[in-house]
C-alpha positions, 0 to 999 in steps of 0.5 A, spaced: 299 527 612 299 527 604 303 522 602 310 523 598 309 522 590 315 518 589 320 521 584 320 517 578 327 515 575 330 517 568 333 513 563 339 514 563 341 515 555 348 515 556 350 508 557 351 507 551 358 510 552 360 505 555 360 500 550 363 505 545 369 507 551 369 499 551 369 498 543 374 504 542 379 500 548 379 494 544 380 497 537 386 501 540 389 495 543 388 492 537 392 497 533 397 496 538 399 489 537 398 489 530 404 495 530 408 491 535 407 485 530 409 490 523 414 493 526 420 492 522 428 492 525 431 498 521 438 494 521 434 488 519 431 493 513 438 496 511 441 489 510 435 486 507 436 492 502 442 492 501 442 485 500 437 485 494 440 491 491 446 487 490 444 482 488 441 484 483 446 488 482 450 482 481 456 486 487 457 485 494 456 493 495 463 493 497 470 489 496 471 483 500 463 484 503 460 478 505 452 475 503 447 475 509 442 471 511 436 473 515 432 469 518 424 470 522 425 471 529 433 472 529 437 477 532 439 484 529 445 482 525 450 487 527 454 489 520 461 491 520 464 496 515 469 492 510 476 493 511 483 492 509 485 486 513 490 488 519 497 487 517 501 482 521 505 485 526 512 483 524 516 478 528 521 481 533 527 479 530 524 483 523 523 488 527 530 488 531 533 487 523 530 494 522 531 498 528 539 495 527 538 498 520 536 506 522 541 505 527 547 505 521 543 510 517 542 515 522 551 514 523 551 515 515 547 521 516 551 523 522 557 523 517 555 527 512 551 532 517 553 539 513 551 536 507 544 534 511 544 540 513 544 544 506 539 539 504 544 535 499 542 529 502 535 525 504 533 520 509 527 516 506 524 509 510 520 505 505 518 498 506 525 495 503 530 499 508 532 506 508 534 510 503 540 515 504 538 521 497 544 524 495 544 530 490 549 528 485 552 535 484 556 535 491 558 528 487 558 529 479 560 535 475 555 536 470 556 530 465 560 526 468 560 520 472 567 521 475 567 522 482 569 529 484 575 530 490 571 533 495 566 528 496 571 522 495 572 522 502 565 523 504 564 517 501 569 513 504 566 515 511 559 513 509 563 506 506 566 505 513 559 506 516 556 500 510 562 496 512 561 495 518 553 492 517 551 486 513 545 489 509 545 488 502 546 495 499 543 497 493 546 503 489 541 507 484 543 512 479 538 517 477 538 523 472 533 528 469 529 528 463 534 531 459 537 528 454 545 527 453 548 524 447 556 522 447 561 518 445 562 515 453 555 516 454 549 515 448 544 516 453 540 518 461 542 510 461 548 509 461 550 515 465 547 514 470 549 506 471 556 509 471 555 514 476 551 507 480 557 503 478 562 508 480 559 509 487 560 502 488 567 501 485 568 506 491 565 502 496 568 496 495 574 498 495 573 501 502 571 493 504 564 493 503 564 485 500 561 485 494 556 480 495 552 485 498 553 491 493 548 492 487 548 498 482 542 499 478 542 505 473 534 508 472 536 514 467 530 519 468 525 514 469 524 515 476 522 522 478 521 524 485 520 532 482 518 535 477 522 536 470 519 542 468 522 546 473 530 547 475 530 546 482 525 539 479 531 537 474 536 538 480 533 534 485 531 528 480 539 528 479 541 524 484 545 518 487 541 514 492 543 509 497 538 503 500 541 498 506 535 493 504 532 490 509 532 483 507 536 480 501 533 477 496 530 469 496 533 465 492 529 464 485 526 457 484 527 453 477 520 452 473 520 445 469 517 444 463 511 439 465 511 432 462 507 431 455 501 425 457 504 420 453 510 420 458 516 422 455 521 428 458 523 433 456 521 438 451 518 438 444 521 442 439 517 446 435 516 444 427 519 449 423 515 452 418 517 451 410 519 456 406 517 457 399 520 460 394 517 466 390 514 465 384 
């Protein structure tokens, strides 16, 4: 029996990728760490630039903002926009002040609801109190600072209203940009003091104490409308009414501080001499 010739075995040429399969596996893994190692935080890096940007800008980006420092190896910082700080909530008693104060208003407005409804009178809230706006023609004829009869009652009422409260109470006159010039009054100034100053003596005289009541007369300076239109002009016209929500504080004395030799009080001024013309 003829013997079975042996199959010789190949060589195998593939087994080199083998080793090239391995070397590829370690140069990935090597890439991966080095990206893992290289990566950069984007908050971190919006920060850190932000902060070179303004640095070298001499600013802190925004008003109020704040220098950040980043240290190796520490948390994302997490940057909050920069704002307005919160205003404190006022106390309850400010807050009872005021509500006591919209109550008196909404009576006086209550009172003089026809001419609300006409849109001769305005209620404003500001952050001294609460403004009544009355338009001055159903007060004043044109010119004058002399109550007109119809409104006197009106504003009797809304003096019975004031009475009853202990808000200090500011009267305000206020006239358009044109001019008046007469013998009574020179200009917007005067007329619209004495038409402040009129409303007051009614007040007044109606027993709002005169401790509370201020007349202040601001001409034209003050427009909440423009003056190049009629209805503008009649709108600036006006008397407004403030029930303040606080009264003023008393102010305080400002001394002259002492000279470093030790003696009070203040030294005058050397006089400069005068020569004559030659």
């Amino acid at each position: 029996m003829r013997r079975k010739r042996q199959e010789e075995e190949h060589e195998n040429h593939e087994r080199w990728l083998v080793s090239y399969a391995d070397f590829i596996t370690l140069l990935f893994a090597f890439f991966v760490v080095m990206y893992a190692i290289s990566s950069v935080n984007e908050g971190k890096y919006k920060v850190l630039s932000n902060s070179l940007v303004n640095a070298f800008r001499n600013t802190t980006g925004e008003q109020g903002g704040q220098v950040i420092i980043l240290t190796q190896g520490a948390p994302p910082v997490q940057v909050s926009p920069a704002g307005k700080p919160d205003k404190a909530k006022p106390s309850p008693e400010k807050q009872a002040k005021r509500e006591k104060m919209r109550n008196v208003a909404k009576e006086i407005m209550d009172t003089l609801a026809p001419l609300v409804r006409e849109g001769k009178v305005k209620l404003l809230e500001t952050s001294r109190g609460v403004t009544i706006e009355i338009n001055d023609s159903i007060l004043f004829a044109a010119g004058q600072a002399k109550l007109q009869p119809a409104s006197i009652a009106a504003m009797q009422a809304v003096a019975a209203v004031l009475a009853a409260s202990d808000f200090p109470i500011t009267i305000e006159g206020h006239t358009d940009n044109i001019p008046i010039n007469t013998a009574q009054f020179p200009s917007n100034w005067e007329l619209s003091a004495l038409r402040a100053t009129t409303v007051l003596r009614l007040f007044n005289d109606a027993g709002v104490n005169a401790e509370r009541l201020t007349a202040i007369g601001y001409g034209d300076t003050r427009p909440v409308e423009t003056n190049l239109t009629a209805e503008g002009r009649a709108r600036n016209r006006r008397v407004s009414i403030l029930i303040d929500s606080e009264r003023p504080e008393e102010g305080k004395e400002l001394r002259e501080s002492s000279p470093a030799n030790g003696t009070s009080g203040s030294t005058a001024a050397p006089t400069p001499s005068i020569k004559p013309n030659q």
